[in-house]
mmCIF file of the C-alpha atoms, coordinates in Angstrom:
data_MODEL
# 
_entry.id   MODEL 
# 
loop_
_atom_site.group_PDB 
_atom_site.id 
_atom_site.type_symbol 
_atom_site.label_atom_id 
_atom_site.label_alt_id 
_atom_site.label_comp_id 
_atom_site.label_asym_id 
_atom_site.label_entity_id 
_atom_site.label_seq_id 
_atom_site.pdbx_PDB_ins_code 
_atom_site.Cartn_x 
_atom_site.Cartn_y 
_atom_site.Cartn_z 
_atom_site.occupancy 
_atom_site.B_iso_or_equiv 
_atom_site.pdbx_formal_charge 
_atom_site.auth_seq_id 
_atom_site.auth_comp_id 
_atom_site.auth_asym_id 
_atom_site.auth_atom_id 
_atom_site.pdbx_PDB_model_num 
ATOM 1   C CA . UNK A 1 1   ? 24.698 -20.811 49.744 1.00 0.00 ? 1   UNK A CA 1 
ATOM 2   C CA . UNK A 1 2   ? 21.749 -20.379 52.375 1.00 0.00 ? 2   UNK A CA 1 
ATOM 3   C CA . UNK A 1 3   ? 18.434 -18.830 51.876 1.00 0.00 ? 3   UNK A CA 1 
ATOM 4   C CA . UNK A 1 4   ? 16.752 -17.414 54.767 1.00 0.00 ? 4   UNK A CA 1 
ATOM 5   C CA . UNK A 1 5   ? 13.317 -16.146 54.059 1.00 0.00 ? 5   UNK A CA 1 
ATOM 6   C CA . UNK A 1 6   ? 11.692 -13.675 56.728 1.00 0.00 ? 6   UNK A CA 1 
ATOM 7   C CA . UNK A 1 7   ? 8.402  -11.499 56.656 1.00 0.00 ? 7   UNK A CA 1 
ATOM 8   C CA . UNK A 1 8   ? 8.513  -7.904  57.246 1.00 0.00 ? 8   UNK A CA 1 
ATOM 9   C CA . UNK A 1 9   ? 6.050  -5.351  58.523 1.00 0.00 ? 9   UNK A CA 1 
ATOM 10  C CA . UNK A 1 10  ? 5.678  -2.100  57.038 1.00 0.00 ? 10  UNK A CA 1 
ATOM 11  C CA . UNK A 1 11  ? 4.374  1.902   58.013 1.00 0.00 ? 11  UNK A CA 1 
ATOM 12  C CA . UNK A 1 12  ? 1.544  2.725   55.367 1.00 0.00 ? 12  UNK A CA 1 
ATOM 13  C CA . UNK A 1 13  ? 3.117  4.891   52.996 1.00 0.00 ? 13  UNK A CA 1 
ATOM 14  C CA . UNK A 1 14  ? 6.348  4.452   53.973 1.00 0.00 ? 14  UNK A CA 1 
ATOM 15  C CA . UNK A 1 15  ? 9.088  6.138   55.383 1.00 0.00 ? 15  UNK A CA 1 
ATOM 16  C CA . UNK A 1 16  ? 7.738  9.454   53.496 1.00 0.00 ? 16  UNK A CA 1 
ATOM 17  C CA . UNK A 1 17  ? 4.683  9.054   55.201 1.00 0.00 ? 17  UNK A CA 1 
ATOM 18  C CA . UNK A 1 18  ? 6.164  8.799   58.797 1.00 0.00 ? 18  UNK A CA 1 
ATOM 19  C CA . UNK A 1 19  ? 8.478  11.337  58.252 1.00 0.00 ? 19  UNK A CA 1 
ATOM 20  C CA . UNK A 1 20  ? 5.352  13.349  57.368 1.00 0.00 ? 20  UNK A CA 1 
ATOM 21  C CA . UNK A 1 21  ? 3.416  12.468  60.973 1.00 0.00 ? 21  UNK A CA 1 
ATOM 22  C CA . UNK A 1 22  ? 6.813  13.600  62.328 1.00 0.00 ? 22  UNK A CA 1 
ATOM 23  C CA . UNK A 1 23  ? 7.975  16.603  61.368 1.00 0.00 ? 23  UNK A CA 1 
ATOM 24  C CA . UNK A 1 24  ? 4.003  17.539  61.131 1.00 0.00 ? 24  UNK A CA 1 
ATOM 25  C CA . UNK A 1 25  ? 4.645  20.480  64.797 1.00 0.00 ? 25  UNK A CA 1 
ATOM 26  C CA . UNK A 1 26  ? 7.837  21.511  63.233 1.00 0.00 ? 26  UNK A CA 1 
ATOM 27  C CA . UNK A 1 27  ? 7.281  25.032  62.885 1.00 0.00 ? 27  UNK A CA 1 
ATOM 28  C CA . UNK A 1 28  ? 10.245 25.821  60.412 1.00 0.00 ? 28  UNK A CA 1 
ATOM 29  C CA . UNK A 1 29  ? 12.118 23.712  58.581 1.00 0.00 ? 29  UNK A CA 1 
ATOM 30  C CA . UNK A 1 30  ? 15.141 24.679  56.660 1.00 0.00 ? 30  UNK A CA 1 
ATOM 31  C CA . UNK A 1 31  ? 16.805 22.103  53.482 1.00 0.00 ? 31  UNK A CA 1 
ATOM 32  C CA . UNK A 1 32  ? 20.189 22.274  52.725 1.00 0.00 ? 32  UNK A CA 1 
ATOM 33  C CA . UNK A 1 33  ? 21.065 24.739  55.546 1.00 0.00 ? 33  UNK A CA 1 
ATOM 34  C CA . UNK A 1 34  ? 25.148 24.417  55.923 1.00 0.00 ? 34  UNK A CA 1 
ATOM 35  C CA . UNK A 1 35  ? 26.411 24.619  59.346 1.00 0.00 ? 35  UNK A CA 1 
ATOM 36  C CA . UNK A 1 36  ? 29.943 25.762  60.372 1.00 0.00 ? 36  UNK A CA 1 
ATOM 37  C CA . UNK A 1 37  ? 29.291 25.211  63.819 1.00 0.00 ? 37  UNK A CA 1 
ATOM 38  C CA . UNK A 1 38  ? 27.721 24.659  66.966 1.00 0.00 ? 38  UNK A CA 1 
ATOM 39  C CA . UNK A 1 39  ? 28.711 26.369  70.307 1.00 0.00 ? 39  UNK A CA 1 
ATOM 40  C CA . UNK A 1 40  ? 27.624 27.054  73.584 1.00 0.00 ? 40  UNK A CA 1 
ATOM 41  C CA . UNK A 1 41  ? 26.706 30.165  74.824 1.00 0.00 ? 41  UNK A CA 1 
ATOM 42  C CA . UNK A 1 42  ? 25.577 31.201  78.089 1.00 0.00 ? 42  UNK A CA 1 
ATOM 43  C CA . UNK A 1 43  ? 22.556 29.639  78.221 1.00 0.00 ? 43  UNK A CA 1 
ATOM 44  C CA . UNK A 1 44  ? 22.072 29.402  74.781 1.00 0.00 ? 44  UNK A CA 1 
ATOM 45  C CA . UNK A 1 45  ? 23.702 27.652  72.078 1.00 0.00 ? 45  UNK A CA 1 
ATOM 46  C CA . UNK A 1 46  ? 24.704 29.002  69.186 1.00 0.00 ? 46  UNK A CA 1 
ATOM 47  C CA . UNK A 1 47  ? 24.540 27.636  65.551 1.00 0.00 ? 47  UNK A CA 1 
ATOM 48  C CA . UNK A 1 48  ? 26.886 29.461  62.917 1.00 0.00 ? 48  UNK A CA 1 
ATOM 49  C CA . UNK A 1 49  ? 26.013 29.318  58.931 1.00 0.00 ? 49  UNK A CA 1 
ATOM 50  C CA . UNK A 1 50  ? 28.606 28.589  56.067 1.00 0.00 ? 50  UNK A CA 1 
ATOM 51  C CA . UNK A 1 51  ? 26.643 31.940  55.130 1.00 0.00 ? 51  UNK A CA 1 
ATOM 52  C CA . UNK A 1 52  ? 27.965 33.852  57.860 1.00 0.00 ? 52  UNK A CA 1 
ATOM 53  C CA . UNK A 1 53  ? 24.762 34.353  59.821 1.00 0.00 ? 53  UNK A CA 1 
ATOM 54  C CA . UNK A 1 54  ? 24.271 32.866  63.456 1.00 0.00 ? 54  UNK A CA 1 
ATOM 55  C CA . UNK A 1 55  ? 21.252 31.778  65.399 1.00 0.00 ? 55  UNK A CA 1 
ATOM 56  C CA . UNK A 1 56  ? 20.727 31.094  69.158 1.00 0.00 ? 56  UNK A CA 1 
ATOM 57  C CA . UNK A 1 57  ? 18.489 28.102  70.314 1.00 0.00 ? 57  UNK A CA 1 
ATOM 58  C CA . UNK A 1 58  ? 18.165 27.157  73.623 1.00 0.00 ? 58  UNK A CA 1 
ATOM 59  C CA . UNK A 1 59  ? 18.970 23.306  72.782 1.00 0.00 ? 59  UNK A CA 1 
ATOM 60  C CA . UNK A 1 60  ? 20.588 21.772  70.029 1.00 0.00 ? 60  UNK A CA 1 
ATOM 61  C CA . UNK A 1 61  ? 19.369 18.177  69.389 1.00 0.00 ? 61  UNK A CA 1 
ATOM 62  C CA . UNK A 1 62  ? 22.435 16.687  66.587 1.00 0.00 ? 62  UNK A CA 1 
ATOM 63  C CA . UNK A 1 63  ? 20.191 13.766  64.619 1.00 0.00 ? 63  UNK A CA 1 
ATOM 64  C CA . UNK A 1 64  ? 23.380 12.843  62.748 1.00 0.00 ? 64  UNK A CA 1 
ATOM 65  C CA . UNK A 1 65  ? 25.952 9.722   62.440 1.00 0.00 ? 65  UNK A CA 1 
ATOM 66  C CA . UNK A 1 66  ? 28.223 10.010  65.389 1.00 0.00 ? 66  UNK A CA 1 
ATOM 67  C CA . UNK A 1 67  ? 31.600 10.270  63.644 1.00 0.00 ? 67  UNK A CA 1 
ATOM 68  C CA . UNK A 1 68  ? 29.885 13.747  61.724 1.00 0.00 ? 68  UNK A CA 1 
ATOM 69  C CA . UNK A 1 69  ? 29.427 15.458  65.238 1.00 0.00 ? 69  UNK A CA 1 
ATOM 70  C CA . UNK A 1 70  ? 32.472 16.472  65.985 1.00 0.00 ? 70  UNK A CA 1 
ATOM 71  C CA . UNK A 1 71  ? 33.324 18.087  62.617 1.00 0.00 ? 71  UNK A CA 1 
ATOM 72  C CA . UNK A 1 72  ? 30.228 20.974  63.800 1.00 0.00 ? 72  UNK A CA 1 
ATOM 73  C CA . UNK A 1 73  ? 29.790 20.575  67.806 1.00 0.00 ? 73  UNK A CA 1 
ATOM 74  C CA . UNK A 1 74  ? 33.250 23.324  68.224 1.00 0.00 ? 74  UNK A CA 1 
ATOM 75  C CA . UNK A 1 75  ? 33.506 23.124  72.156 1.00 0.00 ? 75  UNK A CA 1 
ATOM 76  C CA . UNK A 1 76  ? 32.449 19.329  73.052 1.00 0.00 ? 76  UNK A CA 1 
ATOM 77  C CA . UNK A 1 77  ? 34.633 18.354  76.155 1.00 0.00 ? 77  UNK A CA 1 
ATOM 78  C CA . UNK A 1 78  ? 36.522 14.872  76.539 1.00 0.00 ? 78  UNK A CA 1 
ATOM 79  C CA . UNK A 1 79  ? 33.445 12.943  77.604 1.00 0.00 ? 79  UNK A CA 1 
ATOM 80  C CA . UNK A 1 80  ? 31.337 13.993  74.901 1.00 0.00 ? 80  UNK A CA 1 
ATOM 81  C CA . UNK A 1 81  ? 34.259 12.892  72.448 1.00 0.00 ? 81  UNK A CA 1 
ATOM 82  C CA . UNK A 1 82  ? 35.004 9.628   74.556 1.00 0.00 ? 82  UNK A CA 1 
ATOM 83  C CA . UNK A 1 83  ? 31.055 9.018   73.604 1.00 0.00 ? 83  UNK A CA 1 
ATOM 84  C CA . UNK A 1 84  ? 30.829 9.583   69.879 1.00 0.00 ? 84  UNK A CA 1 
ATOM 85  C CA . UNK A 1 85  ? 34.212 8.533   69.416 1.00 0.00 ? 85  UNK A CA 1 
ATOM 86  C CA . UNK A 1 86  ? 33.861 5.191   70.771 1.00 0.00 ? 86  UNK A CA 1 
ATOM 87  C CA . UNK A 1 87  ? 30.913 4.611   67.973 1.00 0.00 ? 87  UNK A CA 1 
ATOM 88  C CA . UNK A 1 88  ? 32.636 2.563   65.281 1.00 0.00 ? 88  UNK A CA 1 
ATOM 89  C CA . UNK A 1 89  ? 30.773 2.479   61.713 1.00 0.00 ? 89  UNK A CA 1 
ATOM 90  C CA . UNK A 1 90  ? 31.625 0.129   58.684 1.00 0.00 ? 90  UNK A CA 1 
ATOM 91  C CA . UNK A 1 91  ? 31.170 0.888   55.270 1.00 0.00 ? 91  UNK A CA 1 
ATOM 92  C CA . UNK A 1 92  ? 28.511 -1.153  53.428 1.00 0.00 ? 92  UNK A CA 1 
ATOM 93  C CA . UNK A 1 93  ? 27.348 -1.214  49.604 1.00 0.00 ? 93  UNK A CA 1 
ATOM 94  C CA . UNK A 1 94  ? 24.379 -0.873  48.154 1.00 0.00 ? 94  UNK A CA 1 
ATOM 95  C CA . UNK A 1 95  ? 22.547 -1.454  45.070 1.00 0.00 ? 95  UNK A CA 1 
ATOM 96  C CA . UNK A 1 96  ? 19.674 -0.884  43.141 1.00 0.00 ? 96  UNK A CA 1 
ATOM 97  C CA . UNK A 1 97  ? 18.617 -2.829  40.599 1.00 0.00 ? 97  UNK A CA 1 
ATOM 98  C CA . UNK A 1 98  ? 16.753 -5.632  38.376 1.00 0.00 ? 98  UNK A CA 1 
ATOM 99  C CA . UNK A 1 99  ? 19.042 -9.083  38.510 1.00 0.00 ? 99  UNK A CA 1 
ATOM 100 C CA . UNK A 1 100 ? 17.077 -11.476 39.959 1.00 0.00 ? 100 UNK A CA 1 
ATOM 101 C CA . UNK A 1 101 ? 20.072 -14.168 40.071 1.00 0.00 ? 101 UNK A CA 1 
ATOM 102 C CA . UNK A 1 102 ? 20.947 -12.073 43.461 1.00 0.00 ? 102 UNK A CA 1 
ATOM 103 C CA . UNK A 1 103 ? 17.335 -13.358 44.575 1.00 0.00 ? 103 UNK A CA 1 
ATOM 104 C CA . UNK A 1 104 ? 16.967 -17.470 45.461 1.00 0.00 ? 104 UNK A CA 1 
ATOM 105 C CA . UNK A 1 105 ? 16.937 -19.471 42.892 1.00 0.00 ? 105 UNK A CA 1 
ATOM 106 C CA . UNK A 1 106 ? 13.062 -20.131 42.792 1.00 0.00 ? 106 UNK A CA 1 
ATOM 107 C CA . UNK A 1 107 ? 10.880 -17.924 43.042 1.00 0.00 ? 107 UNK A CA 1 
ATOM 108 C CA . UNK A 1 108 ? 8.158  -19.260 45.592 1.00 0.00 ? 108 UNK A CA 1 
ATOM 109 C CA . UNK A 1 109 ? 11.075 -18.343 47.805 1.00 0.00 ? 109 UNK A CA 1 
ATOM 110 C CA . UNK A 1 110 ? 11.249 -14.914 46.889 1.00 0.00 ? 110 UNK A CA 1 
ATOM 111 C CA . UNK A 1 111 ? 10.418 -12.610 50.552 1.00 0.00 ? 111 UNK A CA 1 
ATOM 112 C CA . UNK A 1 112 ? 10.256 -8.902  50.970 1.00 0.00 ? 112 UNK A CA 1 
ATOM 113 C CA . UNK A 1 113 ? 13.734 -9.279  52.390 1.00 0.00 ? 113 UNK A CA 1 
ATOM 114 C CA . UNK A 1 114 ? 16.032 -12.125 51.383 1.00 0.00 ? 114 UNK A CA 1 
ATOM 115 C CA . UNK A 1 115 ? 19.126 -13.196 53.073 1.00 0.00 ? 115 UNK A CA 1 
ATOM 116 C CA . UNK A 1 116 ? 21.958 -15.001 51.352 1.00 0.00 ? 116 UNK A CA 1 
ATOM 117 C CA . UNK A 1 117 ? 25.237 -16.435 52.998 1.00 0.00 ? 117 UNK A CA 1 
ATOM 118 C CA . UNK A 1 118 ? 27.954 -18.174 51.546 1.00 0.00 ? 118 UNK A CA 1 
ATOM 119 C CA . UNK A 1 119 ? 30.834 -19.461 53.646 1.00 0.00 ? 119 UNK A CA 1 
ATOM 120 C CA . UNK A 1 120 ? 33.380 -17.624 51.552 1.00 0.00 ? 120 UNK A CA 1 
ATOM 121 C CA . UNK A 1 121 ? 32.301 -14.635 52.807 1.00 0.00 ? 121 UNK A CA 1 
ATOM 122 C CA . UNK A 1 122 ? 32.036 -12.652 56.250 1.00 0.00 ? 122 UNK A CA 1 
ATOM 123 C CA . UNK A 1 123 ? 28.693 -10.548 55.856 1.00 0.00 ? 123 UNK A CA 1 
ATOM 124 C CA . UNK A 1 124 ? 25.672 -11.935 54.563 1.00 0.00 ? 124 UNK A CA 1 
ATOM 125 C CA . UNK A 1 125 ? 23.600 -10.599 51.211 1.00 0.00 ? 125 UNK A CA 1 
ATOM 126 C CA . UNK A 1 126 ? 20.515 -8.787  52.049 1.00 0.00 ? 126 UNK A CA 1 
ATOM 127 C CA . UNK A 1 127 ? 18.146 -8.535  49.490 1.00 0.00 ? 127 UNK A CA 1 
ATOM 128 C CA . UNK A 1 128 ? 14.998 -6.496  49.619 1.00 0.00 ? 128 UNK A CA 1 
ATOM 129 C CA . UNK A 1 129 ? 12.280 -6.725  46.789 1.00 0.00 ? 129 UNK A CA 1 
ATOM 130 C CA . UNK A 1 130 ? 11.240 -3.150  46.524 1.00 0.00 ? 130 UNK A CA 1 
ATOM 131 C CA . UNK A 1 131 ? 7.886  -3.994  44.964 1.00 0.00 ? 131 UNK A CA 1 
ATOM 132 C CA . UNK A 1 132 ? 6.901  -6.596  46.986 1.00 0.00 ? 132 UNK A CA 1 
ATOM 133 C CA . UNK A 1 133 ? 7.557  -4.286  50.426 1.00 0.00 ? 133 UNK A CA 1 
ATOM 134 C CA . UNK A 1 134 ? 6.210  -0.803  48.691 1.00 0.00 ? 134 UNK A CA 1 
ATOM 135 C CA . UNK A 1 135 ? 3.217  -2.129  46.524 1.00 0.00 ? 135 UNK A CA 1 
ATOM 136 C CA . UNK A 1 136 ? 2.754  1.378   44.951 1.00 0.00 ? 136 UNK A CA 1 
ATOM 137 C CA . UNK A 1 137 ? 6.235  1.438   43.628 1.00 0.00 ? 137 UNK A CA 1 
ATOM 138 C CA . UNK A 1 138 ? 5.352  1.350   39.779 1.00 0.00 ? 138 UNK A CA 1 
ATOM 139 C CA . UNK A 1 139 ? 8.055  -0.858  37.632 1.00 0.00 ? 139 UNK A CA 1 
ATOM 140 C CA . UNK A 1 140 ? 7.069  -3.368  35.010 1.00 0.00 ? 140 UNK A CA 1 
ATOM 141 C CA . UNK A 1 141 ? 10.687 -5.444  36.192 1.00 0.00 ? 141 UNK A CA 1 
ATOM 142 C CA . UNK A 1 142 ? 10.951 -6.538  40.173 1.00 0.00 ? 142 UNK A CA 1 
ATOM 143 C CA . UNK A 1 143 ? 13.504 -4.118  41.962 1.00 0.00 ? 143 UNK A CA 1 
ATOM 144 C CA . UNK A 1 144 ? 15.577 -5.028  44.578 1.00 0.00 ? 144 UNK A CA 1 
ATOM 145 C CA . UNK A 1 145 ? 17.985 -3.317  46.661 1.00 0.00 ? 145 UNK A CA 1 
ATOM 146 C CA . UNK A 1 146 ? 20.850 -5.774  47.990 1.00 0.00 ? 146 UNK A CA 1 
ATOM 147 C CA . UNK A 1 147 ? 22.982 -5.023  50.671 1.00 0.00 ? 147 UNK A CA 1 
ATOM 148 C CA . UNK A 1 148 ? 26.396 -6.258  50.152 1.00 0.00 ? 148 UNK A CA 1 
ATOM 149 C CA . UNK A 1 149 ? 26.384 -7.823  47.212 1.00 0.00 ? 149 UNK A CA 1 
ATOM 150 C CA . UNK A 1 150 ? 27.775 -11.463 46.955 1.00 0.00 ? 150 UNK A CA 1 
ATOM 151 C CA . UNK A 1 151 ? 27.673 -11.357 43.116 1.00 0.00 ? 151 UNK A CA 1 
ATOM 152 C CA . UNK A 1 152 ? 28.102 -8.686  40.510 1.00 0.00 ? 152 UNK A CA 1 
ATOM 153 C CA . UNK A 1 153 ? 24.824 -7.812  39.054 1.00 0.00 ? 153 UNK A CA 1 
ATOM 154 C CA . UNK A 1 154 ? 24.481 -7.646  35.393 1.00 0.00 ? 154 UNK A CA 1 
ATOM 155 C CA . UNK A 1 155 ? 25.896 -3.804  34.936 1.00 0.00 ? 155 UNK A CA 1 
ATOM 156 C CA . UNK A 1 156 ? 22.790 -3.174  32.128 1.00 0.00 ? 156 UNK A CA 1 
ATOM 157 C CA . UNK A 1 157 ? 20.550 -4.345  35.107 1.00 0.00 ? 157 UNK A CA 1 
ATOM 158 C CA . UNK A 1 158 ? 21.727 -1.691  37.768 1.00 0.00 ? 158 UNK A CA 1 
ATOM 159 C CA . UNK A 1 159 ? 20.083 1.603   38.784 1.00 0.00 ? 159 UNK A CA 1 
ATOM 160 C CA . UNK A 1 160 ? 21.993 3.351   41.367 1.00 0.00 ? 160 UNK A CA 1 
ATOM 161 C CA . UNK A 1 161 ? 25.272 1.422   43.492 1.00 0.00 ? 161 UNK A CA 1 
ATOM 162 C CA . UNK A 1 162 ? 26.438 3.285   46.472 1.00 0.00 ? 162 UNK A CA 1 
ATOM 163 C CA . UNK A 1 163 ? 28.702 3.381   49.157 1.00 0.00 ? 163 UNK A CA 1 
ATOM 164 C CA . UNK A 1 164 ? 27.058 4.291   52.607 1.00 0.00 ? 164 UNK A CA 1 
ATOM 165 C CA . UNK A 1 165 ? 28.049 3.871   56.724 1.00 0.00 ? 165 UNK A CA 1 
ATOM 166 C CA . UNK A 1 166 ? 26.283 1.779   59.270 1.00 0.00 ? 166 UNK A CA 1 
ATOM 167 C CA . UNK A 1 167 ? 27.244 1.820   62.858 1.00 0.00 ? 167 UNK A CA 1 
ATOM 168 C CA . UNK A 1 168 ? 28.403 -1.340  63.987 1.00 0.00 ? 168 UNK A CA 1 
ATOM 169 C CA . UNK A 1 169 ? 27.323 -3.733  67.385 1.00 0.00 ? 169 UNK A CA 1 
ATOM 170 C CA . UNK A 1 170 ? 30.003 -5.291  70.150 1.00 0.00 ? 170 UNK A CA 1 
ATOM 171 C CA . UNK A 1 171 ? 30.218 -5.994  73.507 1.00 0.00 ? 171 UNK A CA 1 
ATOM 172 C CA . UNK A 1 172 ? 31.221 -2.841  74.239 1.00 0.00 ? 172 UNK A CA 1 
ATOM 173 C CA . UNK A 1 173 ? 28.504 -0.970  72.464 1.00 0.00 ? 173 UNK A CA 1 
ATOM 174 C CA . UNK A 1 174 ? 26.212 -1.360  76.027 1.00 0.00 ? 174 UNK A CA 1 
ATOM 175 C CA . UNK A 1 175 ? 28.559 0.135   77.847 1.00 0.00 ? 175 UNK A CA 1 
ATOM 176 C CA . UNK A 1 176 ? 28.674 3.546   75.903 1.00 0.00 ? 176 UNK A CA 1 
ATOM 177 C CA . UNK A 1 177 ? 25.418 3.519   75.778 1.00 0.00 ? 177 UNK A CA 1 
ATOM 178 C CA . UNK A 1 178 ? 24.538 3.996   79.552 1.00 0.00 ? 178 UNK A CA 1 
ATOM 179 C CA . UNK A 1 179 ? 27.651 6.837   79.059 1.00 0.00 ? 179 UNK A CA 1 
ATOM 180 C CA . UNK A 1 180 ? 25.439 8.410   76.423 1.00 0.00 ? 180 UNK A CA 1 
ATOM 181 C CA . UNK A 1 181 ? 22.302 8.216   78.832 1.00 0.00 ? 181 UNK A CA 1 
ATOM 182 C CA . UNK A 1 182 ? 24.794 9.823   81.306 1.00 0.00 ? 182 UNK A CA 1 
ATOM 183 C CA . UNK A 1 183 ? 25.682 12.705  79.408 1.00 0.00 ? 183 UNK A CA 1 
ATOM 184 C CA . UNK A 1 184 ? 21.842 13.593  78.964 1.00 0.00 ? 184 UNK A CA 1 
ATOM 185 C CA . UNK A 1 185 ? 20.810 13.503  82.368 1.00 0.00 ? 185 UNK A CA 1 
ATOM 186 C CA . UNK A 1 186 ? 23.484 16.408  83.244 1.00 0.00 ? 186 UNK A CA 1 
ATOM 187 C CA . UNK A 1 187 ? 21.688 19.006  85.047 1.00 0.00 ? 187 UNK A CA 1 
ATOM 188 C CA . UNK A 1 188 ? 21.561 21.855  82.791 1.00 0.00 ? 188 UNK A CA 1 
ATOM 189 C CA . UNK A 1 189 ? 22.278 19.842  79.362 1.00 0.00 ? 189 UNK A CA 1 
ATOM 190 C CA . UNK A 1 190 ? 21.773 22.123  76.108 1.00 0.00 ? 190 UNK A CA 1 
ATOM 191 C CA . UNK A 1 191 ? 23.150 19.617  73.767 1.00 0.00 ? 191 UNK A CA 1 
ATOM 192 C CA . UNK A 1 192 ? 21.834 15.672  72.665 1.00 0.00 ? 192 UNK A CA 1 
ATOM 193 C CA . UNK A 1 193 ? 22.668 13.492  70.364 1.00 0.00 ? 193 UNK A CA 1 
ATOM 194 C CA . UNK A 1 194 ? 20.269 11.067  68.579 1.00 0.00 ? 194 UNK A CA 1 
ATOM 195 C CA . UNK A 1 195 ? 20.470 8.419   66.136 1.00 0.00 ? 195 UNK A CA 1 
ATOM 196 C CA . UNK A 1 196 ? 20.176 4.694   65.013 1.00 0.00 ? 196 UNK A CA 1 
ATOM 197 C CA . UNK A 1 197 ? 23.632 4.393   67.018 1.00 0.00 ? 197 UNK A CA 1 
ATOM 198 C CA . UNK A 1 198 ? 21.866 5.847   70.260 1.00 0.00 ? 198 UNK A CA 1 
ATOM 199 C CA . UNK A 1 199 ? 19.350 3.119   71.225 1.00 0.00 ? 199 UNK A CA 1 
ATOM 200 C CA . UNK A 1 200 ? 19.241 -0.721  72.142 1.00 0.00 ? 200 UNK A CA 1 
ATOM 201 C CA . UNK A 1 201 ? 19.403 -3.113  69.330 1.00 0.00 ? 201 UNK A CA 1 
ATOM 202 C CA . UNK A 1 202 ? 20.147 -3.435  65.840 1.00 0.00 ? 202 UNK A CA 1 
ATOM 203 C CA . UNK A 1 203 ? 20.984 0.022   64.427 1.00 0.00 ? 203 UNK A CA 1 
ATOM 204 C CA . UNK A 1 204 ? 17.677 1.150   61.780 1.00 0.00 ? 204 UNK A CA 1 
ATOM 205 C CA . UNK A 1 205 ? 15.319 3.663   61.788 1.00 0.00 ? 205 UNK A CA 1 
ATOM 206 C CA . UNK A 1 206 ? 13.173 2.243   64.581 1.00 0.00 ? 206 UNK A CA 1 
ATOM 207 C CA . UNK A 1 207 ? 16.471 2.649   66.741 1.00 0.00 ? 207 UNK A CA 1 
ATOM 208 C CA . UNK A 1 208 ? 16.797 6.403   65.859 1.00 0.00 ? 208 UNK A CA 1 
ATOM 209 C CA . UNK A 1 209 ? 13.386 7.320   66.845 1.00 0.00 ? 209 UNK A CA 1 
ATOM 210 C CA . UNK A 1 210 ? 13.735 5.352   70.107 1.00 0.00 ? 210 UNK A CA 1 
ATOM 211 C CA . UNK A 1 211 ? 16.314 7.669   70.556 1.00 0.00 ? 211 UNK A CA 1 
ATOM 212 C CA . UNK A 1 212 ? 14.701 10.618  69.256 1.00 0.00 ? 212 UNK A CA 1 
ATOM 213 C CA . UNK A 1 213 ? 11.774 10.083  71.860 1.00 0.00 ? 213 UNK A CA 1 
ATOM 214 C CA . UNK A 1 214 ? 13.996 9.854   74.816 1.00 0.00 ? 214 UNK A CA 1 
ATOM 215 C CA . UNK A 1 215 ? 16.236 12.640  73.962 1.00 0.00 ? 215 UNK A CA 1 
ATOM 216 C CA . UNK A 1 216 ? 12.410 14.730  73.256 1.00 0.00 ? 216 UNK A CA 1 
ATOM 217 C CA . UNK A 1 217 ? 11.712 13.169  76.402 1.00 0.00 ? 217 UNK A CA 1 
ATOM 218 C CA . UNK A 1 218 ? 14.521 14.547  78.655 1.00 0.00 ? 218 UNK A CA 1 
ATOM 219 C CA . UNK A 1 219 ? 13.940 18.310  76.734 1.00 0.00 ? 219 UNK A CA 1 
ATOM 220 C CA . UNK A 1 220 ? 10.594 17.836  78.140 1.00 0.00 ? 220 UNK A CA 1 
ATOM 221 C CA . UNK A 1 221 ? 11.406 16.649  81.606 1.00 0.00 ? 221 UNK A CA 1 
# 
């Protein structure tokens, strides 16, 4: 096995903190609202509760995965399916825990984000040593989140191991991206889409709020 060792920058007080800065000019938010769907009407667009109760905006901005849109957008036509079909997503495993065998061998090699790889495998093991990239995280043990695991970590050593999706790069990737951009330059567009799928580069959080701007960008416009 490899060890790459890379330093990382980080927003002061983390992704809570930027989410803050944000969401700071939202003038309502709603948790754990359930949407049946979304649907055009007129010149409004209309967003339908699991409660029954509907409520007209006049845009609709979807900050989800791509493969969840089409499960609430009720009337999107072929090119908008073409679109967020065409994004492909992989599943990927994490987990949280204490086992610092998934971490290189010595320590003095330790970095906020670690990357193993091992020919046997097709994905490398990302690493990420929560205490060293939050400092305010309190824990007497180093924590580490590892991305696809190349090793079992000791099961007494584990906090939390989930499954999640991450939307996935190829060559045709630029391609349905200028389609995207397409799609929100329509004269009269009421609908966007935004995410870590919708910008340049390696799909993370800096993506999605690339794509956030631009979409706030062309509501502005």
């Amino acid at each position: 096995r490899d060890f790459l060792v890379s330093s990382v920058y980080r927003a002061v007080g983390g992704a809570q903190a930027i989410a803050g800065v944000l969401s700071q000019r939202a003038t309502e938010l709603r948790l754990d609202a359930r949407i049946r769907s979304v649907q055009r009407q007129d010149q409004r667009v209309r967003v339908a509760m699991d409660d029954g109760s509907t409520q007209d905006f006049a845009a609709v901005v979807f900050a989800t995965q791509a493969n969840q849109v089409l499960g609430m957008l009720a009337d999107a036509d072929t090119n908008e399916r073409n679109v967020l079909q065409a994004v492909r997503y992989e599943g990927v495993r994490v987990v949280m825990h204490h086992d610092v065998r998934l971490m290189p061998a010595s320590r003095a090699d330790w970095g906020p984000v670690n990357y193993v790889m091992s020919p046997h495998h097709d994905r490398p093991m990302v690493s990420i040593w929560v205490n060293r990239l939050l400092p305010g995280y309190a824990d007497a043990r180093p924590v580490f989140q590892t991305i696809n695991p190349l090793q079992e970590p000791a099961p007494d050593q584990v906090l939390q191991d989930c499954q999640l999706q991450r939307p996935t790069v190829s060559l045709a990737t630029q391609a349905n991206l200028l389609r995207l951009e397409g799609l929100h330059a329509q004269t009269g567009r009421r609908v966007f889409f935004c995410g870590s799928y919708a910008a340049q580069g390696i799909p993370l959080l800096e993506s999605a709020v690339a794509s956030a701007q631009r979409v706030a960008t062309a509501l502005n416009g």
